[in-house]
C-alpha positions in Angstrom: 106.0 3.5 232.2 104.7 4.9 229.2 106.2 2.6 226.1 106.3 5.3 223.9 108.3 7.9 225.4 110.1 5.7 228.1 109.1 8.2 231.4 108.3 7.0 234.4 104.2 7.8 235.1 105.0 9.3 237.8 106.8 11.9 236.2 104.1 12.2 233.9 100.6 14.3 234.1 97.2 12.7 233.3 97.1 15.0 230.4 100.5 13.7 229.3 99.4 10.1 230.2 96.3 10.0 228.1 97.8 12.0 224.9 100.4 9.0 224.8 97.6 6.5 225.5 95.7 8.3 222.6 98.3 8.3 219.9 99.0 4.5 220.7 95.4 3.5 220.3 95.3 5.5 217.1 98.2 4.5 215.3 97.1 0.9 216.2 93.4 1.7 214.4 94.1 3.9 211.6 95.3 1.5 209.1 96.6 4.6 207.0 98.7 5.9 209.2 102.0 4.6 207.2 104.9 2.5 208.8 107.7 5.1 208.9 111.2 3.8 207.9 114.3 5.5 208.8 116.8 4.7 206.2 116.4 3.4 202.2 119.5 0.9 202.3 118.7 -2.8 201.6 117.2 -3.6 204.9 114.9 -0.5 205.1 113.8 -1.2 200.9 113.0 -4.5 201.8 111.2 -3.9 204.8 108.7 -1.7 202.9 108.8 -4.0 199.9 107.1 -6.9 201.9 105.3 -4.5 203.6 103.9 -2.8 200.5 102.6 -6.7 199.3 100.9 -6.8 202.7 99.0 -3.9 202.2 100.5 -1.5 204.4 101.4 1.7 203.5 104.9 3.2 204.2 107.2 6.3 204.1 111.1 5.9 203.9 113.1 9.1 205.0 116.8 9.3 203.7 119.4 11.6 204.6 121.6 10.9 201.6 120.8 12.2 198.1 119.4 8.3 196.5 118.4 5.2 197.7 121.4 2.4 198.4 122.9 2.4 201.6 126.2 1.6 200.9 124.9 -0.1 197.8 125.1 2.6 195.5 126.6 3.2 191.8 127.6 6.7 190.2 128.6 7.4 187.1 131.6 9.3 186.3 133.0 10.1 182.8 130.8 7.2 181.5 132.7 4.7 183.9 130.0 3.3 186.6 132.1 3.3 189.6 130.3 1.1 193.0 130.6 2.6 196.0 133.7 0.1 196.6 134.5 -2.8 195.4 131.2 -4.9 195.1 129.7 -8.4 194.3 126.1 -9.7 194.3 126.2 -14.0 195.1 123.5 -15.0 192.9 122.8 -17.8 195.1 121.2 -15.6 197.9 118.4 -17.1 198.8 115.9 -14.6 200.0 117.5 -11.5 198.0 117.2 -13.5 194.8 113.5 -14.3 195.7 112.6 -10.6 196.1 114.5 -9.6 193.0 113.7 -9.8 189.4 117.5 -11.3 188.6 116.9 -11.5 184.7 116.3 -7.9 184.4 119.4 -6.7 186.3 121.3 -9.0 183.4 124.1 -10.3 185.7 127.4 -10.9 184.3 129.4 -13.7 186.8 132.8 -13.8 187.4 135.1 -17.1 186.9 134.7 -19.1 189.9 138.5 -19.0 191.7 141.2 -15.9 191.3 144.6 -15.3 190.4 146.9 -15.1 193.0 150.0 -13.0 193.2 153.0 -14.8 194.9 155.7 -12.2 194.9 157.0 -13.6 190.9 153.8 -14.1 189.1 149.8 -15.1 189.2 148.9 -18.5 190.1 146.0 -19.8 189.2 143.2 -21.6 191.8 140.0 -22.5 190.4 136.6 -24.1 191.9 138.0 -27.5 189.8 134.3 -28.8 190.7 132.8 -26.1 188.1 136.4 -26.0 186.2 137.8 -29.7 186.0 140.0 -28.2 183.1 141.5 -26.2 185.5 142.5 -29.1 187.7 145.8 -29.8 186.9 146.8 -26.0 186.9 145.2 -25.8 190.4 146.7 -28.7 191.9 150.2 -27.4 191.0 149.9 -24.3 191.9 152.8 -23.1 194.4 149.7 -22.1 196.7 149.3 -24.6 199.6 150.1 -27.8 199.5 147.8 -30.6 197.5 147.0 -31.9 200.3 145.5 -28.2 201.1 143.6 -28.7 197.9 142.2 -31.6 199.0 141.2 -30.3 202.4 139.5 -27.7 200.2 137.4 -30.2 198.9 136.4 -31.9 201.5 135.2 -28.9 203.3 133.4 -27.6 200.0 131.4 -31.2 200.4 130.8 -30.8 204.2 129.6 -27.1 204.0 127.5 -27.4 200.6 126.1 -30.0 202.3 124.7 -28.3 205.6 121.7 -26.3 205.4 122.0 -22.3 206.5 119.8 -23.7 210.2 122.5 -25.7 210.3 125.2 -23.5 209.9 124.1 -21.1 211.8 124.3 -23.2 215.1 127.5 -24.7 214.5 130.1 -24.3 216.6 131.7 -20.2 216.7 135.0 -19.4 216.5 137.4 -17.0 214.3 137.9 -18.3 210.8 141.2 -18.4 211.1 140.9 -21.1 213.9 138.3 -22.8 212.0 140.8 -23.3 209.5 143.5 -24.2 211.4 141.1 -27.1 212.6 140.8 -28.7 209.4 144.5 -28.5 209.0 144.8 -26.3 206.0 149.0 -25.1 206.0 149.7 -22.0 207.0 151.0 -21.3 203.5 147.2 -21.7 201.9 145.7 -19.6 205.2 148.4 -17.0 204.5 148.3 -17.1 200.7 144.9 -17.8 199.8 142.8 -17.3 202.5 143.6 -14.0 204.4 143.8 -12.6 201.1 140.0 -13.7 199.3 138.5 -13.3 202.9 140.4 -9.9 203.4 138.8 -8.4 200.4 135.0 -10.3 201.7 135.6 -9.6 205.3 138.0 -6.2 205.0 140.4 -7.5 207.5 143.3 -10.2 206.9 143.5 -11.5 210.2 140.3 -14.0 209.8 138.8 -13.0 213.1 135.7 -13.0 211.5 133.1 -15.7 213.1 133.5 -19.4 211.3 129.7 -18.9 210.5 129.6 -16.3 208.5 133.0 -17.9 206.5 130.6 -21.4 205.8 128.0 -18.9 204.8 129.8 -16.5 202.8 131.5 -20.1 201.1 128.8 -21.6 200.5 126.6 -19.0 198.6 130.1 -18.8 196.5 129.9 -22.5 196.5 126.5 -22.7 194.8 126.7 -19.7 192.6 128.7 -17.4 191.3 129.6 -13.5 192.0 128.3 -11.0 189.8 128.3 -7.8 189.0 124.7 -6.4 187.1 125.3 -5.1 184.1 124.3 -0.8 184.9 126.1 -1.4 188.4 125.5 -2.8 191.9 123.3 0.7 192.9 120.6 -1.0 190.2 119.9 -3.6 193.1 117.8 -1.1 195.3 117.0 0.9 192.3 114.9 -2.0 191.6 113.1 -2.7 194.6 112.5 1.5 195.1 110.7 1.4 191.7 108.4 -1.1 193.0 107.2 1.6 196.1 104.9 4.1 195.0 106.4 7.5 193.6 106.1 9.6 196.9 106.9 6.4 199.8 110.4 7.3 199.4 111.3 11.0 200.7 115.7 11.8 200.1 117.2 14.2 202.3 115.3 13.8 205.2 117.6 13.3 208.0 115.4 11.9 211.2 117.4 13.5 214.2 115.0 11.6 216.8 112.3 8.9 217.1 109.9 6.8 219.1 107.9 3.8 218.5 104.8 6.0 216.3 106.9 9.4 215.5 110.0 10.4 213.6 111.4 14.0 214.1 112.9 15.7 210.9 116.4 18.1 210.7 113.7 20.6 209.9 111.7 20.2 213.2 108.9 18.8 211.5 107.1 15.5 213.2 105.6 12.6 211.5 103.7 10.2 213.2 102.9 6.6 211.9 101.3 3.3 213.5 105.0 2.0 213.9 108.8 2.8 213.6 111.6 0.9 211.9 115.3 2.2 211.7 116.9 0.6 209.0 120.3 2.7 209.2 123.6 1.5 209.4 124.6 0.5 213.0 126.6 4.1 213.8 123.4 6.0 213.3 121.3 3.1 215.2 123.8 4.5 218.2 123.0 8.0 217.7 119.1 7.8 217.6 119.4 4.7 220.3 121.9 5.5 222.8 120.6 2.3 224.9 122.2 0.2 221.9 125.3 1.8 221.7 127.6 -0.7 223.6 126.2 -3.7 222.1 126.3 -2.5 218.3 129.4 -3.3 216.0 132.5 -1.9 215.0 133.0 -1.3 211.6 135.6 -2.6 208.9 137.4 0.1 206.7 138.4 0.2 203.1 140.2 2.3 200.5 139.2 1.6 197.1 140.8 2.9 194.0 139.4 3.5 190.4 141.9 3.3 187.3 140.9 3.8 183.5 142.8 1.8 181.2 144.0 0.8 177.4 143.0 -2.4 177.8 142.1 -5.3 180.9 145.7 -6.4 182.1 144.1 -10.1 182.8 141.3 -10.3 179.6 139.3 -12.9 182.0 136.4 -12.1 184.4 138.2 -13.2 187.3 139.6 -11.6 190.9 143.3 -11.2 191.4 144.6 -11.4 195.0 147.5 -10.7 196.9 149.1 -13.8 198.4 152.4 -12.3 199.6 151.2 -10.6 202.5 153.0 -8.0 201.9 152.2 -4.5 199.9 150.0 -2.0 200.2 146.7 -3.8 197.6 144.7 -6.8 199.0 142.8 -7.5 195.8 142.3 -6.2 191.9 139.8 -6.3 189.7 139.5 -5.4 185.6 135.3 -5.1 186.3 134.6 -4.8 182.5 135.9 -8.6 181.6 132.6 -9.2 183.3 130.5 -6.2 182.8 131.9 -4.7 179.7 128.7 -1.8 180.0 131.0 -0.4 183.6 133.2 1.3 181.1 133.0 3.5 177.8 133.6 1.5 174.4 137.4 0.8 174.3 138.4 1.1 177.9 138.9 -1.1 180.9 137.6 -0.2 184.6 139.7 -1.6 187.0 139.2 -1.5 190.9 142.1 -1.8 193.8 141.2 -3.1 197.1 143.2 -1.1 200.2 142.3 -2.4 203.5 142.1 0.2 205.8 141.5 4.2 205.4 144.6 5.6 203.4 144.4 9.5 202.6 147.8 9.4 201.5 147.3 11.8 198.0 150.3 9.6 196.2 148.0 6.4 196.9 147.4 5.9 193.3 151.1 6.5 192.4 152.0 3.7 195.1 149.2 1.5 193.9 150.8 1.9 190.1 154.1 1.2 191.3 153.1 -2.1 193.6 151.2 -3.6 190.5 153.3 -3.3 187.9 155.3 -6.8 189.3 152.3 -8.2 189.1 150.9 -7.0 185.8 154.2 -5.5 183.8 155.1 -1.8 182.8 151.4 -1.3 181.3 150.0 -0.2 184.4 152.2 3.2 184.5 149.5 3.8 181.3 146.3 4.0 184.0 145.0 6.8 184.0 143.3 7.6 188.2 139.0 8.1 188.4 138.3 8.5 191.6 139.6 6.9 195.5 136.7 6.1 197.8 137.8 6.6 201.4 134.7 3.9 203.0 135.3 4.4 206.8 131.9 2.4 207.2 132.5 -0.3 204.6 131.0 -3.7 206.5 129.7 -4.1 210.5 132.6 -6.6 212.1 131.2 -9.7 212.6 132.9 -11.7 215.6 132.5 -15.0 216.8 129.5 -15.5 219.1 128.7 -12.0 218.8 125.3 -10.7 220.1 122.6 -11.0 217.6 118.7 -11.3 217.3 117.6 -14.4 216.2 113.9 -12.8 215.1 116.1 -11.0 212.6 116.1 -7.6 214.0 116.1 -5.6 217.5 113.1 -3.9 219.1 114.1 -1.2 221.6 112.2 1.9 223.2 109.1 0.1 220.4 111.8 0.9 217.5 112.0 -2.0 214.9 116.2 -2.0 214.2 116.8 -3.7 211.0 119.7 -3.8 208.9 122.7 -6.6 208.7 124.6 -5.9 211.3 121.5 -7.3 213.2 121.7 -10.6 211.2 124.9 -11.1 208.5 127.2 -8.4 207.2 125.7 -8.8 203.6 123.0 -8.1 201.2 121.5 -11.6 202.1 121.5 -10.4 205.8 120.1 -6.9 205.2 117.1 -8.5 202.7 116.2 -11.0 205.6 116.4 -8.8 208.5 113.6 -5.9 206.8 111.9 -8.8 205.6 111.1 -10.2 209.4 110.5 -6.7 210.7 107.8 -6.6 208.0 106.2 -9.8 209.5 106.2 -8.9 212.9 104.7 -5.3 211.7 101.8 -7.5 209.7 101.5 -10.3 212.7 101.4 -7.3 215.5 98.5 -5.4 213.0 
């Protein structure tokens, strides 16, 4: 078989034969013959980032109008509004190598949340970076103390284990994991479903127990943060760091193979290899092999309100720990990055798991918030509702992944993090080990 276009050679001609032969063995030789990356998210950025310190030339083609993924920032009426609600963990390891932190001035958020219990807000702190929270946090009506002090001692065991480690423990749901250290179903309910729901989009903690110890310990060892011009500065960054004409934007690639993409325009470019860095819906499309064994994805609605003034006045997450409502978790995003709204206003973001394209969503939103904030909120004034079907790759227990970092199929590097872990960290480390097997294979 012919690795490049997958036909059988005897449903090939010695003219077709030796023209695949031909652009294999050139590709392979003609070091400027670029590495051609289909997609400009994290994974793809990074991929031509490590790529670009190796030596090797590359070309990124994007069908969307800028570079991101579902990283991206825009800017409406002076407000910076993220693509959804968004954190960066400052405590990722191989993300915070490749960026230049300092310079995207990253303004952190208080390390617990405030969580709604059908009468008021309840505060639960991280009392090992906030022992003046302690006495607040232990008599808080969420969980029991005992739960706090299950908290703790899983904080110790899971700060203490190294990623490796981690990563080949045991699998199960999260839920089940917690359930095993005997946390009450009043903290899973209040506290849990509802921080998780907002990391994970889904309350029911099916997500694997892996990603949970990974996902608690980067909060754990850092802090979440929002960069001061928005999260869509993040692969600004590492874009400015390509040269001017690597990345090309409204390019849609509507076929591949392991040395060509095909263009929406019919042009063909060929390369010396091929890396789809997309999310894992279009991985299906240009893949069909990979179809059954990709992810589904997680859903979420998110909300933009202007207001008068931050109904909290503290950079931290509120949550909702009744279980019941329509909003799973609010944020006032100028306590911590006063620069994501005009001079004298407040941005705040709503979390709605799910798609919801109900047009009195906002309304609903206003009304459902008001117990938890008071009669202020009827004065927030509606930006924008962000309708994110693909908002994070589900991430099961024991799910099928590549432990090289990313997938090779029909000679096609796949990169992105629903290869590794739904996250920024994940997408950064699966285009980074494409980029090594791309410099080990020459």
């Amino acid at each position: 078989m012919c690795k490049l276009y997958r036909i059988p050679l005897k449903k090939q001609t010695a003219v077709e034969i030796w023209l695949c032969l031909k652009k294999v063995l050139v590709m392979k030789a003609d070091s400027p013959y670029p590495v051609l990356i289909v997609g400009a998210g994290m994974a793809g950025l990074s991929c031509a980032v490590h790529l670009q310190r190796a030596g090797v030339p590359v070309r990124i083609f994007e069908a969307s109008d800028g570079v991101g993924g579902r990283v991206r920032t825009d800017v409406v009426d002076g407000f910076l509004l993220d693509r959804g609600f968004q954190v960066y963990l400052d405590a990722y390891p191989e993300t915070g190598a490749l960026l230049d932190l300092e310079a995207l001035e990253l303004k952190a958020f208080e390390p617990g949340a405030l969580v709604f219990d059908g009468r008021k807000l309840q505060r639960l702190m991280d009392v090992f970076r906030r022992p003046s929270s302690a006495w607040a946090s232990a008599t808080a009506p969420i969980g029991g103390l005992v739960d706090k002090l299950r908290v703790g001692l899983m904080r110790t065991k899971i700060l203490g284990s190294s990623l490796e480690a981690i990563a080949t423990r045991e699998d199960r749901s999260t839920e089940a994991y917690l359930r095993g250290l005997g946390f009450s179903e009043a903290m899973i309910d209040t506290f849990f479903r509802s921080f998780y729901g907002g990391i994970f989009l889904e309350r029911d903690l099916r997500t694997s127990s892996r990603m949970f110890e990974f996902t608690f310990k980067m909060f754990g060892r850092g802090s979440a943060t929002l960069p001061a011009k928005g999260m869509g500065e993040i692969p600004k960054q590492l874009a400015a760091r390509l040269p001017a004409d690597a990345i090309k934007l409204n390019q849609k690639v509507v076929s591949l193979d392991a040395h060509s993409v095909t263009l929406a325009d019919g042009r063909s470019v060929a390369g010396r290899a091929v890396v789809l860095a997309t999310n894992a819906a279009v991985v299906g499309e240009l893949i069909p092999e990979l179809q059954p064994t990709l992810p589904e994805w997680r859903s979420v609605t998110n909300l933009y309100f202007s207001a008068a003034t931050s109904p909290v006045q503290e950079a931290i997450i509120c949550l909702n720990g009744t279980g019941a409502g329509l909003v799973n978790n609010v944020c006032a995003l100028t306590d911590a990055a006063a620069g994501y709204a005009p001079d004298g206003r407040a941005l705040i973001s709503v979390s709605v798991l799910g798609l919801h394209s109900d047009v009195e969503l906002p309304q609903k939103v206003q009304h459902e918030l008001k117990a938890w904030f008071g009669e202020r909120v009827g004065g927030w004034s509606h930006l924008r509702t962000d309708l994110i079907k693909e908002g994070l790759p589900e991430q099961l227990p024991n799910a099928k992944s590549d432990t090289a970092g990313f997938i090779q199929e029909a000679g096609v590097y796949v990169s992105g993090d629903h290869v590794t872990s739904a996250s920024i960290e994940g997408a950064v480390v699966s285009g980074k080990r494409v980029a090594e097997a791309i410099v080990r294979t020459g």
